[in-house]
Each structure stands twice: as C-alpha cells, then as structure tokens.
C-alpha positions as CSV (number, residue, x, y, z in Angstrom):
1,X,-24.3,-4.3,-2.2
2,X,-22.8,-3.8,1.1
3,X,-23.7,-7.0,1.9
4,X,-22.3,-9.2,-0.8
5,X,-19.1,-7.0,-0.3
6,X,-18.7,-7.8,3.3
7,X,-19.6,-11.3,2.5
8,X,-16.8,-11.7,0.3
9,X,-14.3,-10.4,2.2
10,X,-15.5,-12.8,5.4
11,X,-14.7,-15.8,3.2
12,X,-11.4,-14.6,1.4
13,X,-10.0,-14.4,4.9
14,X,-12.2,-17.3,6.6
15,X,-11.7,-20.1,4.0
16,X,-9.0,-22.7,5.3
17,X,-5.6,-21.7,4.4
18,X,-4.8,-25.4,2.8
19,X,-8.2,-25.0,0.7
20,X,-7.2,-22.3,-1.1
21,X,-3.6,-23.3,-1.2
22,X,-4.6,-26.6,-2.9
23,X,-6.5,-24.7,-5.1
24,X,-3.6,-22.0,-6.0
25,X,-1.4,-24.8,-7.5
26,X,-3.7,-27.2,-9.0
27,X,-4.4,-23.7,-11.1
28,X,-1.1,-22.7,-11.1
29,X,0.5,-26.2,-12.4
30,X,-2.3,-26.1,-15.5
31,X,-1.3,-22.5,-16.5
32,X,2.6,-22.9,-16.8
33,X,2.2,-21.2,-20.5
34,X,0.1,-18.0,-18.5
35,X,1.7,-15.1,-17.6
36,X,2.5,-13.7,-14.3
37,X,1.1,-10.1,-13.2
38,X,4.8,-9.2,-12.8
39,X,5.4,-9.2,-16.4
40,X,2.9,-6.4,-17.2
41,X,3.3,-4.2,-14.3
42,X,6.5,-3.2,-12.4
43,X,4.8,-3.2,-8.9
44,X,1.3,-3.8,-7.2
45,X,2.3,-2.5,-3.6
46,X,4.4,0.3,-2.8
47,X,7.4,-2.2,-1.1
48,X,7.7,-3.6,-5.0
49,X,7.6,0.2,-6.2
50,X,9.7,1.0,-3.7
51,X,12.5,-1.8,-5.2
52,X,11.3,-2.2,-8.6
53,X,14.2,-0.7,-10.2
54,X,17.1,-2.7,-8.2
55,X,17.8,-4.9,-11.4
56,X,21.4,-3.5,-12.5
57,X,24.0,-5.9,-11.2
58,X,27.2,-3.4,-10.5
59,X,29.1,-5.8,-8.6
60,X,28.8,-9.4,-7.6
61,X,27.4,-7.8,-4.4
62,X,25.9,-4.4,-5.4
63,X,23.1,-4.0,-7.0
64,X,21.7,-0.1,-8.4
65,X,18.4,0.7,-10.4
66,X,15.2,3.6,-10.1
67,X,11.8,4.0,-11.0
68,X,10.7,7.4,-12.9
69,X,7.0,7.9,-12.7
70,X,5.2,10.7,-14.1
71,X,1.4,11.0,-13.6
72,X,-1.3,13.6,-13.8
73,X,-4.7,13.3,-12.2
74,X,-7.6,15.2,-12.8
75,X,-10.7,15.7,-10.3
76,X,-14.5,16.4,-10.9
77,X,-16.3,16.9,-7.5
78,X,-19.8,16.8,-7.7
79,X,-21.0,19.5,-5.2
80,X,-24.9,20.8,-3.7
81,X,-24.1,24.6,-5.2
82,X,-21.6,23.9,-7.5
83,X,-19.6,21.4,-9.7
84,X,-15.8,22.2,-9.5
85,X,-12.8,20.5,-11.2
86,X,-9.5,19.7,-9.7
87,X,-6.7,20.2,-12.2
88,X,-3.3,19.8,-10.4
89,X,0.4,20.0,-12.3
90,X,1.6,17.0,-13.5
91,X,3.6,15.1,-10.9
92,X,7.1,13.1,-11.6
93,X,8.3,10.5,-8.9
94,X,11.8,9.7,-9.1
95,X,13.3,6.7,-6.8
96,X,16.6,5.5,-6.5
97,X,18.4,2.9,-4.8
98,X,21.3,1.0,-3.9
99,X,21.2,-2.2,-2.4
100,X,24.2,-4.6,-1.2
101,X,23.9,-9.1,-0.6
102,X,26.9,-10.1,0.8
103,X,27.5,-13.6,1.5
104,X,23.6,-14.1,1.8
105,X,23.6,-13.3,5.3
106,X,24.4,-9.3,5.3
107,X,22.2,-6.8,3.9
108,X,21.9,-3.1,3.1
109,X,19.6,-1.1,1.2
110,X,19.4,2.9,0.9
111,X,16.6,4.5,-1.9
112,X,16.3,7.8,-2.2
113,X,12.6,9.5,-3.2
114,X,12.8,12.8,-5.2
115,X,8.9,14.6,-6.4
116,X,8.1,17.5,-8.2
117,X,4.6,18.6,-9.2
118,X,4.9,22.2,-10.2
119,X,4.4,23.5,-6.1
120,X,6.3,21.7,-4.3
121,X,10.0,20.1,-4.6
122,X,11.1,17.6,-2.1
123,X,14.1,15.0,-1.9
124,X,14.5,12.4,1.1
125,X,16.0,9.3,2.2
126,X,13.4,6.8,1.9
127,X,14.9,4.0,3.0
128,X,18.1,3.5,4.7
129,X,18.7,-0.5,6.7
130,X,21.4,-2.9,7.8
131,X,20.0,-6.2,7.6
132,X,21.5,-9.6,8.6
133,X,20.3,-12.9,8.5
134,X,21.7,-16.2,10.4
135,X,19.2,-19.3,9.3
136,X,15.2,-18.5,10.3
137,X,16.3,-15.8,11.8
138,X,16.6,-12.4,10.4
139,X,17.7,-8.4,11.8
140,X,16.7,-4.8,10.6
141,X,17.9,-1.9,11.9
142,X,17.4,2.1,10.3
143,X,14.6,3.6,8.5
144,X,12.1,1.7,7.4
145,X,8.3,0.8,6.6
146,X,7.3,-1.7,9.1
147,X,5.3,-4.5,8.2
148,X,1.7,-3.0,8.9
149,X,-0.1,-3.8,5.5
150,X,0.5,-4.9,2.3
151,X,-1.8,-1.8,0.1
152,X,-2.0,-4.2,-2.6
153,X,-3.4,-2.0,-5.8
154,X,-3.2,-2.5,-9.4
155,X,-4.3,0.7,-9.9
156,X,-2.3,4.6,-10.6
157,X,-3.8,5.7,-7.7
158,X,-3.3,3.7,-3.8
159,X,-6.6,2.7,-2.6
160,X,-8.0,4.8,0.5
161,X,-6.5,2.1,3.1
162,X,-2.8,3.6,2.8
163,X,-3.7,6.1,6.1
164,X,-2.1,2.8,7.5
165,X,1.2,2.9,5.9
166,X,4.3,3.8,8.3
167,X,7.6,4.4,7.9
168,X,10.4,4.7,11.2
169,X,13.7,4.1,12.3
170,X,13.0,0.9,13.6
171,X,14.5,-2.5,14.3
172,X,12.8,-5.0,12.9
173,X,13.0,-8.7,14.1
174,X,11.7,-12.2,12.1
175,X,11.6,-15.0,12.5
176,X,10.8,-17.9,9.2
177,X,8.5,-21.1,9.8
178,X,8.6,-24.0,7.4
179,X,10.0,-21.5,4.3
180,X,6.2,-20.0,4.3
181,X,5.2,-18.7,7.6
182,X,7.1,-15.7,8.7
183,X,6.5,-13.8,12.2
184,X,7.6,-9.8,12.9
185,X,8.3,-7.7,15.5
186,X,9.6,-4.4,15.7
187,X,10.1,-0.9,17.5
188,X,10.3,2.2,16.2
189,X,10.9,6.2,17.2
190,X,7.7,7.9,17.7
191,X,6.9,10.7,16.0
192,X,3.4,11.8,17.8
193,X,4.0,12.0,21.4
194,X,2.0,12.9,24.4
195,X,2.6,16.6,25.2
196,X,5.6,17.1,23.0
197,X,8.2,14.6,24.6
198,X,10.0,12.9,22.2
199,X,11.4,9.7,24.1
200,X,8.6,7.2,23.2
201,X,8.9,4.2,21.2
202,X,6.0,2.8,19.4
203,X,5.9,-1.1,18.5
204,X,4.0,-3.5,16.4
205,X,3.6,-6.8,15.4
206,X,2.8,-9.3,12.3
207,X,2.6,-12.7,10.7
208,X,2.3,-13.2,6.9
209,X,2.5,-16.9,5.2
210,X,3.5,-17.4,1.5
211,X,2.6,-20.6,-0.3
212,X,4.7,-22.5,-2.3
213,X,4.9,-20.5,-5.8
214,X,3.5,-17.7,-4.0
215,X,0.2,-17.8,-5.6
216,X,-1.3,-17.3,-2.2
217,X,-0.6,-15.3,0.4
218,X,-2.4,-14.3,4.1
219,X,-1.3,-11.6,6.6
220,X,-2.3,-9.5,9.7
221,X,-0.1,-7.1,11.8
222,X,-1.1,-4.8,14.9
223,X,0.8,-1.5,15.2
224,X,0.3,0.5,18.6
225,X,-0.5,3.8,17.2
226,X,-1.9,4.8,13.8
227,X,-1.1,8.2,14.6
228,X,2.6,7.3,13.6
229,X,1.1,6.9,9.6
230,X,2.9,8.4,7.0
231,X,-0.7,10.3,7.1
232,X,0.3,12.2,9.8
233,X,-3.6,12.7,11.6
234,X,-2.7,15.1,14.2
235,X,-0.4,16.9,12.3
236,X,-3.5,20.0,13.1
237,X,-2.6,19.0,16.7
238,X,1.4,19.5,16.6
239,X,1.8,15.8,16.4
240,X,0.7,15.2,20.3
241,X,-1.6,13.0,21.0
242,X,-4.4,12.6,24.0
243,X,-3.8,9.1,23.9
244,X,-2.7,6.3,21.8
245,X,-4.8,4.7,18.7
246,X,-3.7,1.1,18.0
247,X,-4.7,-0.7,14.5
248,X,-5.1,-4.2,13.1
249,X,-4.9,-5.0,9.2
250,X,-5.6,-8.2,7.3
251,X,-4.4,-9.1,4.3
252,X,-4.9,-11.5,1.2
253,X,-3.8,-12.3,-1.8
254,X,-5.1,-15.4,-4.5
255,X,-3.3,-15.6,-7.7
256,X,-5.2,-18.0,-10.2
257,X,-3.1,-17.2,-13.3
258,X,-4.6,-14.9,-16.0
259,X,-6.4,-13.7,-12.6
260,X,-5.6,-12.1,-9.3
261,X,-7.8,-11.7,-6.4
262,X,-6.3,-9.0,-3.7
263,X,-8.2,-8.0,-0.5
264,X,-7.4,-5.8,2.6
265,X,-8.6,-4.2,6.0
266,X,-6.7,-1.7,8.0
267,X,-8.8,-0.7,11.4
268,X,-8.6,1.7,14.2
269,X,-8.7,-0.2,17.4
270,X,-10.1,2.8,19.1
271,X,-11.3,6.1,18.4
272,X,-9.1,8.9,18.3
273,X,-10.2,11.6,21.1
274,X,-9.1,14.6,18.8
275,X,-11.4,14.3,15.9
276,X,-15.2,14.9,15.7
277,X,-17.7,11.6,16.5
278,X,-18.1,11.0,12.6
279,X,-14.5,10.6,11.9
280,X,-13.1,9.5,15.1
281,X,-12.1,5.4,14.2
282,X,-10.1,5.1,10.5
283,X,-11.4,1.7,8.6
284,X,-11.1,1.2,5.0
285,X,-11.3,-2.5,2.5
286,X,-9.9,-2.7,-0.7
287,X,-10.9,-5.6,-3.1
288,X,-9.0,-6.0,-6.3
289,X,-9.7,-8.2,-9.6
290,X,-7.0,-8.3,-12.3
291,X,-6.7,-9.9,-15.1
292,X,-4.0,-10.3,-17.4
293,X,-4.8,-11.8,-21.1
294,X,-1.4,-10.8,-22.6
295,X,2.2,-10.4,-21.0
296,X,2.0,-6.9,-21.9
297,X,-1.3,-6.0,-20.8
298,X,-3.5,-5.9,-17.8
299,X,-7.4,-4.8,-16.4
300,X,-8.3,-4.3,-12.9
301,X,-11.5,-3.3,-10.6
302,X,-11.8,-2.2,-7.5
303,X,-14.4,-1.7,-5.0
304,X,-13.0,-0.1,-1.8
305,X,-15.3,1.4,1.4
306,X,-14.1,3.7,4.2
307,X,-15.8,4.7,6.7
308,X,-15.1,7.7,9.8
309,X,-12.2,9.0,7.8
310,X,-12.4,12.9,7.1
311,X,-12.1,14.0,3.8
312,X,-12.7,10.6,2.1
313,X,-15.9,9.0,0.0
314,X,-17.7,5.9,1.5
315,X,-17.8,4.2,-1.6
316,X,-15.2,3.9,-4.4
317,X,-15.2,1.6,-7.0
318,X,-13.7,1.9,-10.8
319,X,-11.6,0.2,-13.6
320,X,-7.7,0.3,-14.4
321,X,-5.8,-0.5,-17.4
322,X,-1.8,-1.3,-17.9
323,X,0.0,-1.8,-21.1
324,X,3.9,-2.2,-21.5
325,X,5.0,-1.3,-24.8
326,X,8.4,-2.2,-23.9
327,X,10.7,-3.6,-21.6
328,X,10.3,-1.9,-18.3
329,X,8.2,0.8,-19.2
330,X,4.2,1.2,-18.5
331,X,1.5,3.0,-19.3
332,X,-1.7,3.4,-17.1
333,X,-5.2,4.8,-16.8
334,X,-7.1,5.1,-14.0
335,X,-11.1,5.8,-13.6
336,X,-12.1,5.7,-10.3
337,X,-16.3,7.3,-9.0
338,X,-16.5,8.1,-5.2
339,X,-19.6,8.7,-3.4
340,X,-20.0,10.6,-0.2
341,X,-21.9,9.9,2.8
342,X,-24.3,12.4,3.5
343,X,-23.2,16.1,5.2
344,X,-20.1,14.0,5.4
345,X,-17.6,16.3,3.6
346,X,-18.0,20.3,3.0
347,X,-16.1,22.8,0.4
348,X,-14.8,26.0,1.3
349,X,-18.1,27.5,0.7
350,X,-20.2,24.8,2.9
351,X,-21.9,23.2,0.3
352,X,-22.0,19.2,0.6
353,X,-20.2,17.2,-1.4
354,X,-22.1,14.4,-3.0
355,X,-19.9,12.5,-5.3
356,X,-16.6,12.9,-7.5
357,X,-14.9,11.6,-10.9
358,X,-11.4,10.5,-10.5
359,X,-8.7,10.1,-13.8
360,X,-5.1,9.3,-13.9
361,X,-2.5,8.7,-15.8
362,X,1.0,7.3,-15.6
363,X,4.0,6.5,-17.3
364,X,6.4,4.7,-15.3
365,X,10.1,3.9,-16.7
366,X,12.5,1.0,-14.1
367,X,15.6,0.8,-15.1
C-alpha cells in the first residue's frame, strides 16, 4: 500500500504542469452545468475558514462577516491492557472579521478567533495586516500566517500535516508572474529562540501557480524553522531551541468537476536535537478525493501517513460527508481509523497503543 501511495503522490507533483493544466479545462469547459466544491462547503483550508464569512458588504470599501462552528469529537483508542474512550465537551469556534479594499491597491484585514469547549475559554487577534498592492507587486505587514502550506482537507478534522502551519508578525513580499505564477518572501518575529533571546527573525520562502479557472493549482515553500509552528514543539523546552529545524512543503491541487484531487507534504529538513531518535524529523502526506454529486452535498477520503512525529498514528485513512441544508450553513461527519507504529505511542499506564477510532461532527453557520 505504501507503495501505490508514494507512487501517486510522485506523479501528482511530477506530471508536467501544462499536462495537467490542459487536462483541467478540457474537463472543466464540458462540465459548465457541474458544481463547484465551493457551493457545498464554506472552506477546504483554514486561509478560506479563516475568511469564509467576509461576504457582508457594509460600505463600498468595508466588508464584515464570521463563521460559528460547533463540533464534538469522540475518541476510541485501541490499547495492549485496555480500550479507553475519549469523550471531550463539545467545542464552538467563533471567527470574526473586518476587512477594508480601497481603491484596489490598499488592504486591511483584522479577524478575531474566540473558542470555548467546556475547559478552556480563549479570545485572540487572529489576524491583523496592512496590505498594498502597486501592479505585480504586492506588501504585507502585521500578524499573519505565512505562506508555508496549503492543509487542504475536506474533512471536520485538519489532516496530521498542520504541525507546519505558522502564524507571525511578518512582512510579507510577492511578486505575480503572467496572472498565475506568484513568488513569496517573508520575515517574521521568532518566537523559539536560542537561550531565551528574543531578537531573532525567522524567514521563508514560496512559489505557488494557479491556472486559468483555477482548477489546478501547484506550490512549495521553505520556512527556516518549524519550531515557529502554531504547534509549538519545544514548548516542554521553554521555547529555546539547540538549533534551528528548516522545512519544505509541496502542494497540489486537480479539480476535475464533480471531483477533486488534493495532495500535500510538509518535511523537516533536519532532525530536531531535543526529541528522542524515533520522533526527531516531522513528515506527514495528505491525499484527498472529493466528490460532489449535488450543489448541496459532498463525500471525501483520505489517506494521510506521518512518520517521527510523537503522539501521532502512522497511518490514517477514513471517509467525510457534507450536506448544506441551506444557504451558508453545513453539516459534517467525520470517520477517520489510525494505526500506530509499533511501541510507538504509550498511555499513562505504559501500555502500547495500537490503533484508534476517530468521529466528528460539525455544524458550521457563515454569515
């Protein structure tokens, strides 16, 4: 299986760019009547969850919208001794944002995340940028997620590749090719440092390229230390470091309309000199199918694979449903099955866990 899965993801990102381009709007052109997986499903990556709900048109310049998700997640861990269950509260996600276009060359944009789940409260700014653009060129500056992966999921739950995802205050530079080929680069404040001095800056750098219709899409980025994730890996370590972990991702996307084909990689570039020999170098895939027969209603699989990352299965793979009984609103269930690698991951009680049986639900409200 491992194999076949590795295969695939070699030709996704190997095949010629103008192959599968072709191909996207030869299929795209014969499926006008088809529906789009935007019309079932607010968001497939947290940057459109993130913005989902900036649809209200204030002014001719001011825009303001949210997201309400609530969710609950049960968790069956199968376990050498014991089988125990995982039964946390029920969680609800608010987000809400403001965003201001002025004269299509200024920008600003400031969400707010609020989340409650019965033990913990927490509200913070999520995103607060300037943005200007002036032709190809474009300028970020405040707090940010910088363009180091995509975590495309059609799923409740993100797929185990999200240790990548980081957020900083940053400034962000880009620069726009031919309307489809856009290169980034960026700093950012560290927040992991090297015996508690705070005055480094981390940086990173990507390319993404958009076809015409956007039924294709390819991407890569390098960020110069994972340890900067929203993860927060040496958080057990006081957020200093011994030395600095790099990381590359890749990313796909083929949209063949009612289908869509999603796949991604984010690697450690190094090992990280903190952690034990077995989970020492962070790598995870994610490969998605969706398919959407209706404009209300869509089906997913994944298959995803990590490996040297504490705490998580090797294997994962499961089935995801989404139905919008009306404008704006959602309803999703997740199953996901996760199997371990051997003597990989212990309870409490030092017994080895083998497998586990994952099940969400969500209701998720834009408005």
């Amino acid at each position: 299986m491992r194999f076949w899965l590795s295969l695939l993801i070699c030709n996704l990102f190997i095949l010629p760019v103008g192959v599968l381009q072709s191909i996207a709007q030869e299929q795209s052109s014969s499926n006008q009547e088809l529906v789009t997986p935007a019309s079932v499903r607010i968001y497939r990556n947290p940057e459109e969850r993130r913005e989902a709900g900036l649809g209200k048109q204030i002014t001719d310049w001011l825009k303001f919208g949210g997201v309400v998700e609530l969710e609950k997640e049960w968790q069956k861990n199968i376990i050498r001794g014991k089988d125990n269950t995982e039964n946390p509260d029920p969680e609800l996600a608010i987000e809400l944002g403001f965003e201001v276009d002025y004269h299509d060359w200024l920008e600003a944009e400031v969400l707010f995340a609020i989340e409650e789940n019965g033990r913990r409260h927490y509200q913070e700014l999520d995103e607060g940028l300037i943005g200007v653009s002036l032709g190809d060129w474009g300028l970020k500056i405040g707090r940010l997620y910088v363009p180091f992966g995509v975590y495309y999921s059609h799923f409740v739950s993100g797929p185990l590749l999200e240790f990548g995802q980081t957020r900083g205050d940053a400034i962000l530079m880009d620069y726009t090719v031919f309307d489809s080929l856009e290169f980034s680069a960026y700093i950012f404040d560290s927040k992991v440092d090297r015996r508690e001095n705070h005055n480094e800056v981390d940086w990173g750098v990507s390319f993404e390229y958009v076809s015409e219709g956007e039924s294709f899409r390819l991407g890569a980025g390098y960020l110069s230390d994972l340890g900067e994730s929203q993860d927060e890996l040496l958080l057990d370590f006081n957020q200093n470091f011994l030395r600095r972990v790099p990381a590359w991702n890749i990313y796909a996307l083929v949209g063949l309309p009612p289908f869509e084909l999603t796949a991604e990689v984010v690697r450690a570039a190094r090992t990280f000199k903190e952690f034990p020999k077995n989970a020492n170098q962070p790598f995870a895939y994610n490969v998605e199918l969706a398919y959407f027969p209706f404009n209300f209603l869509q089906f997913a699989g994944r298959v995803e694979h990590s490996e040297k990352f504490d705490g998580n299965p090797e294997w994962q793979y499961g089935v995801s449903g989404t139905w919008a009984p009306w404008e704006n609103m959602t309803i999703s269930a997740d199953y996901l099955y996760g199997r371990y690698k051997n003597k990989f991951v212990m309870d409490r009680f030092d017994n080895i866990q083998k497998s586990h049986h994952f099940t969400a639900l969500q209701l998720t409200w834009g408005f």
